[in-house]
Structures are given as C-alpha cells and as structure tokens.
PLY file of the C-alpha trace (Angstrom):
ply
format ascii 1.0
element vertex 435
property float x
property float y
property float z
element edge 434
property int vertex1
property int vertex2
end_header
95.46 -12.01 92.45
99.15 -11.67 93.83
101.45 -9.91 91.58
103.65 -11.51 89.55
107.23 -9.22 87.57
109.83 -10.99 85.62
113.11 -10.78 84.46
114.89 -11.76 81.02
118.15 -12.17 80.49
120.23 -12.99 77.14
121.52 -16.60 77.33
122.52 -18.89 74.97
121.20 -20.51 71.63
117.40 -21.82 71.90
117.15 -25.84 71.27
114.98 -28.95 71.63
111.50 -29.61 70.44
108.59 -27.93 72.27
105.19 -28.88 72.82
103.45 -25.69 72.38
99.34 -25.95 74.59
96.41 -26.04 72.70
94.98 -23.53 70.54
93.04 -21.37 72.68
90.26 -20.50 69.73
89.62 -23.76 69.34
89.59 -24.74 72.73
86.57 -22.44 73.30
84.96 -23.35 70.41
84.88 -27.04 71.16
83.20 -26.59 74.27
80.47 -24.57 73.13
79.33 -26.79 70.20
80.21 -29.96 72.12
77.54 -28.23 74.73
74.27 -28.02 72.47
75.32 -30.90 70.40
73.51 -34.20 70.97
75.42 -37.23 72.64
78.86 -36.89 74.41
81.62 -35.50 72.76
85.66 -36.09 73.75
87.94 -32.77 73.15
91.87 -33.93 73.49
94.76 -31.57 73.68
92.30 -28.88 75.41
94.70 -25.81 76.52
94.55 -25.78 79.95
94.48 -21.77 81.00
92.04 -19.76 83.03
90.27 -18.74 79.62
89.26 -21.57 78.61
88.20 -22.71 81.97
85.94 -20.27 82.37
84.32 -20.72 79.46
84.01 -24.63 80.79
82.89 -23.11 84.33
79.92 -20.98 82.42
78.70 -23.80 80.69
78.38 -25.98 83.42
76.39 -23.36 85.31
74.21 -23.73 82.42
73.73 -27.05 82.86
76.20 -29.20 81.04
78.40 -31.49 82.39
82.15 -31.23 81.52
84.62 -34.13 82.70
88.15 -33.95 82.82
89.43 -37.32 82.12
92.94 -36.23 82.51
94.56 -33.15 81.99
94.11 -31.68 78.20
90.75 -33.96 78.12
87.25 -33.03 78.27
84.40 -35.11 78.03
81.19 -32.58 77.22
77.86 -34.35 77.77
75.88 -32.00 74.92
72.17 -31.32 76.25
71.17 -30.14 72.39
70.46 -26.99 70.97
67.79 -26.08 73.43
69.17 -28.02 76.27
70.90 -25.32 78.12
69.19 -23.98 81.82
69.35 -20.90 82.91
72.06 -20.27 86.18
70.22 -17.55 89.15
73.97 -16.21 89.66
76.37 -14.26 86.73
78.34 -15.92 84.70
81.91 -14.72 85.33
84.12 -15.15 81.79
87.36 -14.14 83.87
89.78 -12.70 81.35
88.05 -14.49 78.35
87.09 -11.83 75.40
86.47 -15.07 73.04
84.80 -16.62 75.90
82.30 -13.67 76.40
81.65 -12.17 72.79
80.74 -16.62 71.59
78.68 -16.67 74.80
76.57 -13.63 73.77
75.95 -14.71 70.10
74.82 -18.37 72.11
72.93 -16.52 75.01
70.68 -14.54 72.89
69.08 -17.29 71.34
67.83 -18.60 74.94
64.91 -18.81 76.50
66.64 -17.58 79.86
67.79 -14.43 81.20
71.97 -14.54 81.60
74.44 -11.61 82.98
77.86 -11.72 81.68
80.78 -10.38 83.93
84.69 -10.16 83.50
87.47 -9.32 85.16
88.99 -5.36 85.22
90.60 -5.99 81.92
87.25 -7.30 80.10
84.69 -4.86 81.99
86.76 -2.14 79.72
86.66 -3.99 76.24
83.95 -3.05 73.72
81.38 -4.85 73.25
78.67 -2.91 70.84
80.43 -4.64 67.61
78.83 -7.61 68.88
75.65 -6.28 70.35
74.90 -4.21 67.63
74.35 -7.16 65.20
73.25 -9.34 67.37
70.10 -6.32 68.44
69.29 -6.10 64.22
68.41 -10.24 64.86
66.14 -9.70 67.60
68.11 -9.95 70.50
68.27 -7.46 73.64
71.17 -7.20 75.04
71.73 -4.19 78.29
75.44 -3.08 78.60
77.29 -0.35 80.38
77.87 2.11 77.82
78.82 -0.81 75.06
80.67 -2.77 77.95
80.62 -5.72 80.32
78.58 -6.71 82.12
76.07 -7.89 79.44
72.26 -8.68 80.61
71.33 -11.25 77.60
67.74 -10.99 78.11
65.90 -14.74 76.95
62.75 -15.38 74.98
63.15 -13.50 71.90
62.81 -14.89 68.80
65.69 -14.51 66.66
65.90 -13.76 62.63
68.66 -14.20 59.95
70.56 -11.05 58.62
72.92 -10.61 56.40
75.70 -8.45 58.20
78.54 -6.54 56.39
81.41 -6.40 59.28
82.64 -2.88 58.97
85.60 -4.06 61.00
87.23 -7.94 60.23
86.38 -9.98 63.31
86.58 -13.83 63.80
84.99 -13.07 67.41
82.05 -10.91 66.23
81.33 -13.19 63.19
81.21 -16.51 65.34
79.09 -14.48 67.92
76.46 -14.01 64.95
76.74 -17.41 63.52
76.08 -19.51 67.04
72.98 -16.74 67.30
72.02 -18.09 63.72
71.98 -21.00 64.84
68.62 -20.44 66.94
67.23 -17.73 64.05
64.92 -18.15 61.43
65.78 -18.19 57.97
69.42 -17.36 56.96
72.48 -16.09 58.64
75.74 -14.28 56.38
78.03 -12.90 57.21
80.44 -10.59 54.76
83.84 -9.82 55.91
85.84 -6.80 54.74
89.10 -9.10 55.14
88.87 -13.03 55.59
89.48 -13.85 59.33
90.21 -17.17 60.94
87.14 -19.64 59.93
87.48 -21.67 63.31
83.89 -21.53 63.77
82.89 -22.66 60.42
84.79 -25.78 59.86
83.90 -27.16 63.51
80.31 -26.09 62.94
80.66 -28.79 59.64
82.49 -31.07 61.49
79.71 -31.33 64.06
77.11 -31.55 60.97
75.74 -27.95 60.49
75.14 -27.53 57.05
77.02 -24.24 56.26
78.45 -22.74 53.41
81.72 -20.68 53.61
84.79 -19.04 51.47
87.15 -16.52 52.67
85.25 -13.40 53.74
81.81 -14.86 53.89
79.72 -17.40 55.64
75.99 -18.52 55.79
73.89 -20.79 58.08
70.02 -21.14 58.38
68.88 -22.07 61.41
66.63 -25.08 62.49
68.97 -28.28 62.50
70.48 -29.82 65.19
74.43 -30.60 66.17
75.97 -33.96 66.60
78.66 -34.87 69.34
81.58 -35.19 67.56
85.57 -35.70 68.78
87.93 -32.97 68.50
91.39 -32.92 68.52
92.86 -29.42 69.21
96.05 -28.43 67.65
98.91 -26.54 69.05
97.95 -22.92 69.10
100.09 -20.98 66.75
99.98 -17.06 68.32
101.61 -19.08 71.68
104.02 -20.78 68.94
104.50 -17.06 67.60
107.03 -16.54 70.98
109.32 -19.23 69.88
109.07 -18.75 66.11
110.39 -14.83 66.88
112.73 -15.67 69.68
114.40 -18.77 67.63
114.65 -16.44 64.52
116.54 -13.53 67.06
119.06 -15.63 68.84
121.83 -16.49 67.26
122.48 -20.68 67.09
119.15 -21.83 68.02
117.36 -24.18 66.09
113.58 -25.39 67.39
110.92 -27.64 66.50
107.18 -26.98 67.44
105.31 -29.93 66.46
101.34 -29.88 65.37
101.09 -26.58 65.62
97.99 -25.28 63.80
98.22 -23.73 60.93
94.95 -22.73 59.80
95.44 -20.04 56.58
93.44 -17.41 58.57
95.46 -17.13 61.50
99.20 -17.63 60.48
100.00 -13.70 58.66
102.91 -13.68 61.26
104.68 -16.85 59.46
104.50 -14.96 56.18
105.24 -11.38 57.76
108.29 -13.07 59.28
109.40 -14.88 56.13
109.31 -11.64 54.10
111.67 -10.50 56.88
113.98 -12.95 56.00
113.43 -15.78 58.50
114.18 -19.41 58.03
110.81 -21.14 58.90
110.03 -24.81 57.58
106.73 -26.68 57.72
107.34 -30.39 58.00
104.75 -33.31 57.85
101.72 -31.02 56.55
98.48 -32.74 57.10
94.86 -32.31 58.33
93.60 -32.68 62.07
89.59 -32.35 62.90
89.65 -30.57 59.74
92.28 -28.22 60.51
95.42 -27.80 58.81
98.52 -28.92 60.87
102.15 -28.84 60.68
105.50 -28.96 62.64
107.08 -25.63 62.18
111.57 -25.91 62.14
113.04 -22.56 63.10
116.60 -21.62 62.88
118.34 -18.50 63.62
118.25 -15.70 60.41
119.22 -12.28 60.08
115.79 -10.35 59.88
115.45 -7.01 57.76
112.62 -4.39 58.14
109.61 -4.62 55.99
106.44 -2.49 55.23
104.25 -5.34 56.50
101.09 -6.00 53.57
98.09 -4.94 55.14
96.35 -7.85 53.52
98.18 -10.20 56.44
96.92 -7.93 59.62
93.67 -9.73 59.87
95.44 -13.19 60.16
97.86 -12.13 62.45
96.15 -9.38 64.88
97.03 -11.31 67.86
100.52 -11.88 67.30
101.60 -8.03 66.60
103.34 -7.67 69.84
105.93 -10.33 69.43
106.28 -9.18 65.67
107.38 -5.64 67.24
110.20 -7.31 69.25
111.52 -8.99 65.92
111.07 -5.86 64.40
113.01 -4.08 66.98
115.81 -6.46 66.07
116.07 -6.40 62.35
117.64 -4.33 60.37
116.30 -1.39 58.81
112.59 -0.12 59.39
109.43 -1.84 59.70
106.04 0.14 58.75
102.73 -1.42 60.45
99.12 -0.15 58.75
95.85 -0.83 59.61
96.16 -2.45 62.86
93.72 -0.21 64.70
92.09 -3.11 66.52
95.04 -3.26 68.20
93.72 -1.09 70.33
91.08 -2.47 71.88
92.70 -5.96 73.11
93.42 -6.45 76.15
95.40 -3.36 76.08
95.91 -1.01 74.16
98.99 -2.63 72.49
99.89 0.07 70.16
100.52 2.77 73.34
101.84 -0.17 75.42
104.54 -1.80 72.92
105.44 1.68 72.00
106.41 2.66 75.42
107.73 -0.35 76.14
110.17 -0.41 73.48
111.32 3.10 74.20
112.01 2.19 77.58
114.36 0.10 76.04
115.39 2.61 73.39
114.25 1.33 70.52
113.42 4.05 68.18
109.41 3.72 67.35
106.36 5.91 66.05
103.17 5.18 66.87
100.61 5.67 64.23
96.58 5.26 64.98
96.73 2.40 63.60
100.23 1.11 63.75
103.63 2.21 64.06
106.98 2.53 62.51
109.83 0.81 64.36
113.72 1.66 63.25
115.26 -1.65 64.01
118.76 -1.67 66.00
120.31 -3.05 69.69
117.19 -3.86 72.63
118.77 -1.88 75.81
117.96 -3.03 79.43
115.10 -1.64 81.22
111.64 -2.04 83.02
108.59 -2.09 80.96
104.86 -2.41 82.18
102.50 -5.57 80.75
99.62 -3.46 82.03
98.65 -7.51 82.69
98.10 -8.21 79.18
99.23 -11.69 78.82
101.17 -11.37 74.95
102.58 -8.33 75.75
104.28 -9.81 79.00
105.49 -12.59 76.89
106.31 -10.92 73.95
109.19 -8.59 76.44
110.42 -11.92 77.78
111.30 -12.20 74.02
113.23 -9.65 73.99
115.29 -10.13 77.26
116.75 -12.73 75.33
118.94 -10.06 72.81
118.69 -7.27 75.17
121.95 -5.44 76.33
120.81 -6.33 80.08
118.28 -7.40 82.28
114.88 -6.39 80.74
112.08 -6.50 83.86
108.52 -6.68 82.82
105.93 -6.26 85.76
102.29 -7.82 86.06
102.49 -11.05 84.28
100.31 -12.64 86.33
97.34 -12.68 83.20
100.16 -14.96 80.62
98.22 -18.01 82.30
95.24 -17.08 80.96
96.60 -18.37 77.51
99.76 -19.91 77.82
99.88 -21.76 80.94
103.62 -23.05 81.96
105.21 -20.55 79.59
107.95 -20.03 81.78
108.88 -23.52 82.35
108.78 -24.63 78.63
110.50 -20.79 77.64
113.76 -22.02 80.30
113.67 -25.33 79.32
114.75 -24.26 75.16
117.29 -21.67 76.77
115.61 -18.96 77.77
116.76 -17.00 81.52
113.63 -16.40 82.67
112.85 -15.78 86.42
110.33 -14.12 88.89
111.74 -10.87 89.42
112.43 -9.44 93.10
0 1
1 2
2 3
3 4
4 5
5 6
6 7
7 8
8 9
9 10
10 11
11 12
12 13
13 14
14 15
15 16
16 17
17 18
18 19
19 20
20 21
21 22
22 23
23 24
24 25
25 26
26 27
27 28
28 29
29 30
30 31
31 32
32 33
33 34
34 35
35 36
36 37
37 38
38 39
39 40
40 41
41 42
42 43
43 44
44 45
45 46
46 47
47 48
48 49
49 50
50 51
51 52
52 53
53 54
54 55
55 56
56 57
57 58
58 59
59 60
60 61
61 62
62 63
63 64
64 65
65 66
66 67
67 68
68 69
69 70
70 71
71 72
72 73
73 74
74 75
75 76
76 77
77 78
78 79
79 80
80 81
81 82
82 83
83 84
84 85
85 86
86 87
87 88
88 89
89 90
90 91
91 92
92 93
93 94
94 95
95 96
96 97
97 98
98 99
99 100
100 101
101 102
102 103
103 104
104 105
105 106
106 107
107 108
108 109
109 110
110 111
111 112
112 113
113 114
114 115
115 116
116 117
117 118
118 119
119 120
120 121
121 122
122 123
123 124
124 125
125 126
126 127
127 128
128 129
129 130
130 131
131 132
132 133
133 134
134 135
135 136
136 137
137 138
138 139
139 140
140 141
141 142
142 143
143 144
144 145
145 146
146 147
147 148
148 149
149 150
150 151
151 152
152 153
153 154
154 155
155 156
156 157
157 158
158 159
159 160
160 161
161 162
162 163
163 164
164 165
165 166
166 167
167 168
168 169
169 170
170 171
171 172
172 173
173 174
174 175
175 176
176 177
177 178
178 179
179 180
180 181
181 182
182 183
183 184
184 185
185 186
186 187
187 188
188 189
189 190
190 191
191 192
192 193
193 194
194 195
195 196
196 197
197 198
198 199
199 200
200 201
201 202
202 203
203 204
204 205
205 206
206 207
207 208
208 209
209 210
210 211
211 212
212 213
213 214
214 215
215 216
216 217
217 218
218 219
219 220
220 221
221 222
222 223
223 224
224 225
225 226
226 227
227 228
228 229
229 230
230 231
231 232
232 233
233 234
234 235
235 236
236 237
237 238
238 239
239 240
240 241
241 242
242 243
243 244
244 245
245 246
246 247
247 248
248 249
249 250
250 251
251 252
252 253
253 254
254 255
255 256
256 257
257 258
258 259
259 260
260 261
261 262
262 263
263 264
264 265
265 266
266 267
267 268
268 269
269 270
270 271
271 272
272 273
273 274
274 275
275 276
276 277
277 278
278 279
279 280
280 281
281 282
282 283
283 284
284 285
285 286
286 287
287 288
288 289
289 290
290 291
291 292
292 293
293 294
294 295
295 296
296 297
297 298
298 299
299 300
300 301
301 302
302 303
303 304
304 305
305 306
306 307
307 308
308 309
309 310
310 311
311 312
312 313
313 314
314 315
315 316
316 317
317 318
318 319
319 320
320 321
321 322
322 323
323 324
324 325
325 326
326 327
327 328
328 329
329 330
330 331
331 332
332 333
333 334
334 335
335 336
336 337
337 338
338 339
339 340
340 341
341 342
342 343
343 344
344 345
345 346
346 347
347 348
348 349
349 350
350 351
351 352
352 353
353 354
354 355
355 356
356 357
357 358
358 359
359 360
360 361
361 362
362 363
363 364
364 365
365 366
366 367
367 368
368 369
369 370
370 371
371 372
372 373
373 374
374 375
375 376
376 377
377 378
378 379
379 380
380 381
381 382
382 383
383 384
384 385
385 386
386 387
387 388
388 389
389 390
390 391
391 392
392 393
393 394
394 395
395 396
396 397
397 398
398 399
399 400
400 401
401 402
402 403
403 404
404 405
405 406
406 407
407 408
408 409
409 410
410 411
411 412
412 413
413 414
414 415
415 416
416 417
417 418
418 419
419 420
420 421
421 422
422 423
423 424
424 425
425 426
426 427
427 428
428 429
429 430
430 431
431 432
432 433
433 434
C-alpha cells in the first residue's frame, strides 16, 4: 500500500451539515447475523471502508452471498446457523480487530477448520482475551504467542459459561455470545464496566431470545435467527472528529444528522460537555432499535477536567481526538484507567503523547492515561504509526495549530472513515496530501 502524509492547516469557522458513514460496529455486526440468519436480509447505510469489507469478503468465502445493491446497501442471503462452508484458503480480516475477534467467537462453533490472518497492524494485537474464554467453552483455538493468525479448529462441541471479563470489552463479550450461540446450555457474560450492547439488541432484533442490562448478558443456545432489515446509523467515534473540531474553532456551527447514539458508546459527548462544550441532540428517536439523534455543535471555550473513569469504557475509541480538545482547553485534563489504550491499533497512549509534544503541548503519560496541561498547538510533524484515529484526530488539530501540522501514514483512516478528507474540506477544514 502506497504511502499516504497530510497536512493541516488553520482555516476558517467549520459550517454546513455533514453526513457522517455508517457506524462501523454495527456494520460488522449486521453482516454476521444477517449471515446465519434464515431468509435474506437488507442492511442500508452500511459504512463503506476496508473493515467492513473484509468482514463481507470472509463471509462470502464461507459461503454466503452478499449483494451490493448500491453503495451503503447489502443484501445478505443468510444460509442459517449451520449454513456456513468451510473456505481451503485463510481468511484475511485486513485491518479489522472487530472483524477478527466476532469471527473467532462465530468460527469456533463450526464444524470446519478456519485460519484467521491480518494485516502488520492486527498480526501484533492480542488476542488471548478472546481465546482464553472462548478455550473454557470447548473451543481450540492455535495462535502465535496470543496473536494472529488464529487456526479455529471445527468440530468441537461447545458449552455455556458464565465469564467474568477481567477487562470491559464489547469485542471479547460479542466474540463469546455468537460462540453461545452454537453452545449448550447458557452463555453470561459479567462485565466489570457496561460496554456498548451492539450485539445484544441486534441479536433481539433478529429474534434471539436474550436477556441483558448494563454489565451483563445471557443467551442459551439452540434457536435459530431470522433475516431481519437493518438500518445502520451514523457512527458516532467518526462524528467524534467534528464534535471536537466544531467545539475548537472559533465561529463554526455543525450539524451531524442520525448519528448513533447508543448510551454505551457516547462517554466522549458527556466528557466533552463537562468540558464546557455546547452540544445539542435534536429529533431523539429509535432506529433498528438503536437510539438516534442529530447532534448541533457550536464553538465553546473548553476547560480541563479530571475525566470520570466511569465514562472510559463508553468512549475508549474516541480518546485520541479527546487529547486534541484537551490540548486546547484551558487548564489540565487528568485521564485514568485507559490502559486498553494500549493495545489498539497502536499504542495510543505513547503515540498521542509524542505527538503532542512534537507540537509542544505539555503532556504526561501515565500507564494508563495521561495528564495534558492545555495551552497553544505549535506546528510540527507527528507520526500516525498508520493508525487510522490517530491520523485523524492530528488533522484536528491542524485546524488551531500555530502552523502547518504534517501527519505521515494515513493511508489506514479508510479503513473506518472512508472520504474523510473530502467531507473534513468541505465544513472548512485545509486539509491536503502532503509533499
């Protein structure tokens, strides 16, 4: 893949009304279901990045057939629960860390032998928090030393457990739920913190009887899926760019419409309201079962905060951009318990830290956290290490910077957020392909 640097500038205020893609969580999870439910199901405003792709491209080596109607469309033609075929060559997840950690919880309930690969990036993310659990059901999974690629070996017969998380984890917890799903007795799952229940409410919405509250969920196995329609909603950690950058930028006003706003994933809305931005929700209502909104940002002054670790579970993806606003505001911000942050697709404590030195922002990193005295962003060159939110989450900050900020390898930011740069220029942003 050809290598791709930017360069933000500061411009002027940030207007108009953006349609943000579709929520990459659900995007994946919509596919999967859809492919061992029973009859054809019809997924609109399906984000359209090399993730989710991939996760289309494994399942149709498995055997199901995935139409694309037009673009944010997909018509899955489920095969049922034990419908899937085995595929002689590996299935390559690309980039996806949703996309491989769901496909091992769905894998290990086959009757099929499967070999999950990734790219450079995912070959060095963990994977034992998912193999772990998903050996104490039955299932034999061969790694590298805990990481990709992952030899899912078919024909064992899966049982229910009941699995304390010792780390929060939406990815690991719908991992053992879609292996539940082939187990017998009962599945639950006990979270330390609530995560995002994505899983859950589409697993009711295609007709799974589960049970769920905050922190806890529990399936038996033995029922079947029905084909259902989903509509996706605008994913909220790619809304999480504009939401910091209109709250920065002096004048700007935006509006993000039906952006998802599931009570799981939106800490960074509340982290940035206790910072003093001016965030509305307009028009709340339900899509597909999830709750939806159209967010209204204006400009605010932000101050520093000692961010509640009770919100770091519902916003671990969206840290990076909240270290820009930090950055910004006044005062200092403290961030605790955020050690997962280390294991993403970098390690985005290290990596925002030396990015925002770079551009001398004053910041300590913590193991797990940091604390960031807020002031002036100076010009500079910072590295994405190709992690996709931390190369958007700079172009951010180019936008209040003192001068040019250059961020190199962003080539990965279509992996989640295809067309960023078009939609970021065409609110006000000066965003370009650097030299």
């Amino acid at each position: 893949m050809n290598r791709l640097d930017w360069c933000s500038r500061a411009g002027g205020p940030l207007r108009g009304s953006l349609r943000i893609p579709g929520d990459k969580s659900v995007s994946h999870r919509a596919l999967m279901l859809a492919a061992i439910a029973e009859g054809d199901s019809r997924i609109r405003g399906f984000l359209e990045g090399e993730d989710t792709r991939a996760t289309a491209a494994v399942l149709a080596q498995l055997g199901v057939r995935v139409e694309t109607p037009a673009v944010g469309e997909r018509v899955v033609h489920g095969v049922g629960l034990h419908g899937l075929r085995g595929s002689p060559q590996e299935l390559d997840c690309g980039n996806a860390g949703t996309g491989m950690r769901l496909l091992t919880g769905l894998l290990a309930g086959q009757t099929f032998d499967s070999i999950l690969v990734g790219d450079a990036s995912l070959s060095k993310r963990p994977m034992r928090r998912v193999t772990e659990p998903l050996a104490q059901m039955g299932a034999h999974i061969d790694s590298r030393e805990g990481l990709p690629p992952l030899h899912v070996h078919g024909g064992k017969a899966l049982h229910g457990i009941r699995y304390e998380l010792p780390v929060a984890s939406a990815q690991v917890k719908s991992a053992l739920l879609l292996a539940g799903l082939y187990a017998a007795g009962d599945t639950e799952i006990i979270e330390p913190h609530p995560t995002r229940d994505y899983t859950e409410r589409m697993l009711a919405a295609f007709g799974w009887p589960i049970t769920f509250s905050p922190g806890r969920a529990r399936l038996a196995g033995g029922y079947a899926l029905r084909a259902t329609d989903v509509d996706v909603p605008a994913d909220f950690s790619s809304a999480a760019f504009f939401l910091v950058a209109a709250s920065i930028v002096p004048g700007s006003e935006l509006r993000l419409p039906a952006v998802g706003l599931n009570p799981r994933r939106t800490g960074l809305l509340q982290a940035l309201r206790l910072m003093g931005a001016d965030i509305v929700v307009e028009h709340p209502r339900e899509s597909g079962g999830e709750p939806v909104g159209d967010l209204l940002v204006r400009h605010a002054p932000l101050h520093g905060i000692d961010l509640p670790e009770a919100l770091v579970p519902d916003m671990i993806d969206e840290f990076p951009v909240l270290f820009i606003a930090a950055a910004v505001a006044s005062g200092r911000t403290r961030v605790c318990g955020a050690a997962e942050l280390r294991v993403k697709e970098s390690d985005r404590i290290t990596t925002m830290a030396a990015g925002l030195r770079m551009l001398g922002t004053a910041i300590e990193e913590t193991p797990d956290g940091a604390v960031i005295q807020g002031g002036a962003i100076g010009a500079g060159t910072v590295e994405s290490l190709t992690d996709h939110r931390i190369a958007m989450s700079f172009a951010v900050a180019g936008l209040v910077a003192t001068g040019p900020v250059r961020i190199n390898d962003c080539r990965h930011v279509a992996t989640s957020f295809p067309g960023f740069p078009e939609l970021a220029n065409g609110c006000g942003f000066a965003l370009q392909v650097a030299d």
